[in-house]
C-alpha positions as CSV (number, residue, x, y, z in Angstrom):
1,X,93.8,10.1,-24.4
2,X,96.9,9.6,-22.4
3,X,95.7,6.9,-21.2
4,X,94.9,5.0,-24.1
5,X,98.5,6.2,-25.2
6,X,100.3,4.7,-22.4
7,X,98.5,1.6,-22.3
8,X,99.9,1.2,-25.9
9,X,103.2,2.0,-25.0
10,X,103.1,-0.8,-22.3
11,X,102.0,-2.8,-24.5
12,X,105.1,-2.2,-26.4
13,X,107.6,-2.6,-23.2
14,X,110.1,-4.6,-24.9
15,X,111.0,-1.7,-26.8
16,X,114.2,-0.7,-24.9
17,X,115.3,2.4,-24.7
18,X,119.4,2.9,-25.3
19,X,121.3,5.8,-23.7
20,X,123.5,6.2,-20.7
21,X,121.1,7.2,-18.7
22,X,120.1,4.4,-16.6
23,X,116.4,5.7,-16.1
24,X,113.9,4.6,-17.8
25,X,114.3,1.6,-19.2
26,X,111.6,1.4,-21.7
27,X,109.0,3.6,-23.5
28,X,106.1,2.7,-21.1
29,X,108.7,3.8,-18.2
30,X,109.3,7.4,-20.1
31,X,105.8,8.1,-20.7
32,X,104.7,7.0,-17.3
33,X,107.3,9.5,-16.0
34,X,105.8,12.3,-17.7
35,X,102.8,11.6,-16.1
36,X,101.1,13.0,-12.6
37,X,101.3,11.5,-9.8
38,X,97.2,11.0,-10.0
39,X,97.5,10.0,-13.6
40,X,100.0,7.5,-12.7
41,X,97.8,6.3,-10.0
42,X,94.7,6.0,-12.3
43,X,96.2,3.8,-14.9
44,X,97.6,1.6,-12.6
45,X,93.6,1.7,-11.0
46,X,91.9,1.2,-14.0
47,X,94.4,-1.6,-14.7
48,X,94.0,-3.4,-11.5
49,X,90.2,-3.3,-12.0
50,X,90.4,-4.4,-15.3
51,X,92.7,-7.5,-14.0
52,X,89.4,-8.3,-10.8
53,X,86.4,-8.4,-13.3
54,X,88.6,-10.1,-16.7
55,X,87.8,-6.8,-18.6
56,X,89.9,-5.6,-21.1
57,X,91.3,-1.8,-19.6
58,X,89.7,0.0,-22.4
59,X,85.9,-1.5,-20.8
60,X,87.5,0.1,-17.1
61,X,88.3,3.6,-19.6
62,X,84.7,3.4,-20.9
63,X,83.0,2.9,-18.2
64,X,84.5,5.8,-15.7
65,X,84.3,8.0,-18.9
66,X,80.7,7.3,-18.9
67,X,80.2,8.0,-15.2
68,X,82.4,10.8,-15.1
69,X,81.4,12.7,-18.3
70,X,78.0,11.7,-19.9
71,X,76.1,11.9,-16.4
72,X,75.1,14.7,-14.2
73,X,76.3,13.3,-11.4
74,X,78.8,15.5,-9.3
75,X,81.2,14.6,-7.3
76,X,81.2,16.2,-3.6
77,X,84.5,17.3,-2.7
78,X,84.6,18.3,1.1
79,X,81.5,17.3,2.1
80,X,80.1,20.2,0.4
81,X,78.4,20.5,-2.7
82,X,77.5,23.8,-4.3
83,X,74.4,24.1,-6.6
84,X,75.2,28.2,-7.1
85,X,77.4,30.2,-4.9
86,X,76.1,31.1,-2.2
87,X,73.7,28.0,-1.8
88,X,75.2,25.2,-0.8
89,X,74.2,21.2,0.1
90,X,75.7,18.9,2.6
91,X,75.2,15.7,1.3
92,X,76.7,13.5,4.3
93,X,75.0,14.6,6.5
94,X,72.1,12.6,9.4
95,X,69.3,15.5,7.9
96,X,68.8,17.2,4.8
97,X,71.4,20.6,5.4
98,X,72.1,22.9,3.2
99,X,73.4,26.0,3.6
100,X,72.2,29.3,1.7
101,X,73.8,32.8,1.8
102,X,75.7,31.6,5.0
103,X,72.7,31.0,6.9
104,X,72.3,27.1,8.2
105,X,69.3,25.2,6.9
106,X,68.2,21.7,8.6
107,X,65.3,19.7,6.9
108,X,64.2,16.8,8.0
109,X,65.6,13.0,8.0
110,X,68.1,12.4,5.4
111,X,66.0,9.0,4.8
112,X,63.0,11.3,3.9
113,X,62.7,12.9,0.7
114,X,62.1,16.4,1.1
115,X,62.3,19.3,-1.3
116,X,63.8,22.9,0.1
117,X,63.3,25.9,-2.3
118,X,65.8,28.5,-2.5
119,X,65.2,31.8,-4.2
120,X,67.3,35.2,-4.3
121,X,70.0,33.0,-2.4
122,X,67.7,32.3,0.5
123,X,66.2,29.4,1.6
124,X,61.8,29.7,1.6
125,X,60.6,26.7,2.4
126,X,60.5,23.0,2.1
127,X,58.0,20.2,1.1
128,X,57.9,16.6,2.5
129,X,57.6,13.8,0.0
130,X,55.8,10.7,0.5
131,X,58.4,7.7,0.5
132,X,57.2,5.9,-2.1
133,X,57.0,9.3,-4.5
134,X,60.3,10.2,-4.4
135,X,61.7,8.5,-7.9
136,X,58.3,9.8,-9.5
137,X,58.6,13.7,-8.6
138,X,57.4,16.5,-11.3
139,X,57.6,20.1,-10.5
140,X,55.4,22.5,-11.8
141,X,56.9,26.2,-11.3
142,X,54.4,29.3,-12.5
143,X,55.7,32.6,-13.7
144,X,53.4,35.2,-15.0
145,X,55.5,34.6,-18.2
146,X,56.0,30.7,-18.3
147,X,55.4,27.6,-16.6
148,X,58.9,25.7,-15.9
149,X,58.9,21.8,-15.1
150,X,61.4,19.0,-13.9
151,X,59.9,15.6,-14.2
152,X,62.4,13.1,-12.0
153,X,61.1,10.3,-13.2
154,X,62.0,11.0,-16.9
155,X,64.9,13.5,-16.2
156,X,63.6,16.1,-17.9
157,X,62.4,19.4,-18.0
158,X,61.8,22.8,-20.2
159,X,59.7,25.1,-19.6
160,X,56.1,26.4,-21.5
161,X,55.5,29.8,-22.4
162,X,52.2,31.4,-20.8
163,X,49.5,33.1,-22.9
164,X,46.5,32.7,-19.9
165,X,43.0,33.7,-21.9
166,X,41.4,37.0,-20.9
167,X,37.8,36.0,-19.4
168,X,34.8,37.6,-21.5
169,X,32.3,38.3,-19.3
170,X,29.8,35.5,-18.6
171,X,32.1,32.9,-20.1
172,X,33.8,30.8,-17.7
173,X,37.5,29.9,-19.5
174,X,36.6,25.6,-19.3
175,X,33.0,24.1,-19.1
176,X,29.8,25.4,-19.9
177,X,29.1,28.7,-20.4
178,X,27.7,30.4,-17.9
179,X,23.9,31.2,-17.1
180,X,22.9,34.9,-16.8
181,X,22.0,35.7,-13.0
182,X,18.5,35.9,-12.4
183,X,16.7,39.3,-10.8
184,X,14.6,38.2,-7.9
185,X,11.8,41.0,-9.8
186,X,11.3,38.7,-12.9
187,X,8.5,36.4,-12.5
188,X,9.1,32.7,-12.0
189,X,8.3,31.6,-15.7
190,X,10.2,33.9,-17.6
191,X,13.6,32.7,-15.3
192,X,15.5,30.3,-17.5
């Protein structure tokens, strides 16, 4: 918001401001003024990018509102990224590091997907990818109580509640029911 208001300010610049006091000069000045140092720097970036591609500023605001707020992309600060305290990735890194209750992990290649599981804030294991499966990745997790799933291709996941069948005896749970063992004392003709 206040960027869209000082960009209409600016746009306003011959509006002078009268006083004594020599600073600022107009109402784009004064607002900028009250601004950050960052904010300051931002307008001035989205402006300049605006000016490279022939985009009107508001196309600059729209798009890094876009990538900053409707994504879930996160931004490393640091060079370390934390999924929930205390597990941690290092995502500039040569390998696939994380770090998880303050213990060191180190996967594999960081141009080979891999997949490390963490649980109770430790790390328990990890699973190599194939190359050319890494953009179309599902996860299936079981719980006595539900089946949770995260499908990478789609970006999206939930989870399904479990109610497994109790097995009757002599009835499989899928396929064709079962045949009733045979007693080696029966004759031959009467065994089905």
């Amino acid at each position: 918001m206040k960027t869209i208001v000082a960009l209409l300010i600016a746009s306003l610049s011959s509006i002078t401001v009268f006083g004594d006091d020599p600073a600022p000069k107009d109402l784009a000045d004064a607002y900028l003024q009250t601004l950050s140092s960052i904010e300051r720097d931002l307008i001035e970036a989205a402006e300049k990018i605006a000016a490279k591609h022939g985009v009107p500023v508001a196309k600059v605001e729209e798009v890094s509102r876009k990538m900053l707020l409707d994504s879930d992309c996160i931004f490393v600060k640091g060079g370390v990224a934390v999924i929930r305290a205390p597990v941690y990735v290092l995502p500039n890194t040569q390998k696939n590091e994380a770090i998880a209750s303050g213990e060191d992990v180190t996967g594999g290649d960081a141009a080979v997907p891999e997949l490390l599981v963490f649980s109770k804030e430790r790390f328990v294991g990890r699973l190599s990818i194939p190359a050319d499966g890494a953009d179309d990745l599902i996860l299936a997790f079981y719980t006595p109580e539900r089946i949770r799933f995260f499908d990478w291709k789609e970006l999206l996941g939930g989870y399904y509640v479990r109610k497994p069948e109790k097995p009757e005896p002599n009835k499989p749970l899928h396929g064709t029911p079962a045949k009733a063992p045979s007693s080696s004392t029966e004759p031959e003709s009467r065994r089905p």
